[in-house]
Every structure is written in structure tokens, then in C-alpha cells.
N, C-alpha and C positions, 0 to 999 in steps of 0.2 A: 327782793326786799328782805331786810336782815331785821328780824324782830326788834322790838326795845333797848334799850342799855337794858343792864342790871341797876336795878335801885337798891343798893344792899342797905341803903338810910331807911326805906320803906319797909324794909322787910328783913329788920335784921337778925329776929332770930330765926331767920326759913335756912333750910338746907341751899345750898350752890345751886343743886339740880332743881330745886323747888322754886327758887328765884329766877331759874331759863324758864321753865314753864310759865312760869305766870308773866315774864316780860313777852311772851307770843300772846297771851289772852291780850294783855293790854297794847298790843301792839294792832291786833285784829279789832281790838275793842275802839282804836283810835284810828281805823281806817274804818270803820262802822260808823264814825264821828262824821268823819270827812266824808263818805258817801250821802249822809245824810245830808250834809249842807248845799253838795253839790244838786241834789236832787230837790231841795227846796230852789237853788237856782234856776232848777230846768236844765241843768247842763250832765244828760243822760249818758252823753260820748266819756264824763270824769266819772260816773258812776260805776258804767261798766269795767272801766280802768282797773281802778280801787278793787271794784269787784275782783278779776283778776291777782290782784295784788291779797286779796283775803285767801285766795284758792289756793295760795302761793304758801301762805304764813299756816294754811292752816294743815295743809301739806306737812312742811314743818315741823307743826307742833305732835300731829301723830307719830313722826318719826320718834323725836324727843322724849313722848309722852310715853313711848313701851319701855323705854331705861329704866322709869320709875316711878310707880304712882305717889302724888301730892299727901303730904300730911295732911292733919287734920284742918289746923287754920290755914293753910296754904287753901285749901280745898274748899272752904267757906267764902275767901277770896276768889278764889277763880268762880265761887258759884253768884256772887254777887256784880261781879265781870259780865258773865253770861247773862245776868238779867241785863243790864246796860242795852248790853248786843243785842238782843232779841226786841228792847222797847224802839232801838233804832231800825231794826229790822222792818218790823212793824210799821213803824210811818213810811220808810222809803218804800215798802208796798201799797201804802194808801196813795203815796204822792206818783206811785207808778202805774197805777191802773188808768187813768185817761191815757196816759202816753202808749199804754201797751194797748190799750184798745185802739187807740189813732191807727199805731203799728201794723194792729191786725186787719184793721179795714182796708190801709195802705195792700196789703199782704194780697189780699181778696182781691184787690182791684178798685176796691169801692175807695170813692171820691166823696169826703165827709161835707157836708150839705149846712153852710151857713143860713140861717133866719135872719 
């Protein structure tokens, strides 16, 4: 998975290097998106996908990220990014814990017992 374009509109007085970096936040931040949705669907096979695909971006971005640390406002941006990420983080673990608990009982053996 190839990060974001460049939005050089969005960000136009960032440095070239400054504007790859922050098109991997928001590319990660937009597969954060998408896991999210797919995880309110129930369809845990897209999530882990996605998943995948963020290990992938975020791979990536530490490669990128040693060329050159983010300026000032670039670095308020990506830290506003990272809240995004983490609120989505956050639900797709509340919307995963039934399922990883089903998972675990499946795991055990145990046969989950309708009332």
C-alpha cells in the first residue's frame, strides 16, 4: 500500500519531506477510518486486512521518518492525526472485545451457551 498523494494545496508552506510524512499519518489515519467501519460491520476478516496494511504504512513511515524530523506545524498536524488514530483505535477495541472473547472460548474448546 503506497501512502497518500501529496496535497501540496493542504500544506503548502511544509517542506516536500514534511508533506511525505504527513501523507503516511493520513494515509494510516484513513485506513484507521476504514477499519473502523468495517469493525462496526462485524466483518473482522476487513479489519485484520487493513490491519495489515497499517503495519505495512507504518513500516514506511519509520523508514521516512529518520531522513528528517517534521517541523514545527507539520508536527502539530501529525500530532492531531495521531489523536484521530488513537479515538479510532479505541472504539475498534471496544467493538473487538466480544468477538476476541468468542475467539478465545472457540480457542479453549468451550462452546459458548445461548439462554
Amino acid at each position: 500500500m503506497k501512502p497518500a498523494p501529496h496535497r501540496p494545496a493542504q500544506y503548502p508552506d511544509a517542506d516536500p519531506m514534511n508533506t511525505e510524512l504527513l501523507s503516511y499519518y493520513e494515509a494510516i489515519e484513513q485506513a484507521s477510518c476504514d477499519m473502523l467501519t468495517a469493525a462496526k460491520a462485524g466483518d473482522w476478516d476487513a479489519v485484520v486486512k487493513l490491519e495489515g496494511a497499517c503495519v505495512l504504512l507504518i513500516s514506511q513511515l519509520k523508514h521516512a521518518a529518520r531522513q528528517r524530523p517534521l517541523d514545527q506545524e507539520s508536527a502539530r498536524t501529525k500530532a492531531r492525526i495521531m489523536q484521530r488514530i488513537l479515538v479510532n483505535d479505541a472504539e475498534i477495541r471496544h467493538l473487538a472485545e466480544p468477538w476476541l472473547q468468542d475467539l478465545d472460548e472457540m480457542m479453549a474448546g468451550r462452546r459458548k451457551t445461548i439462554h
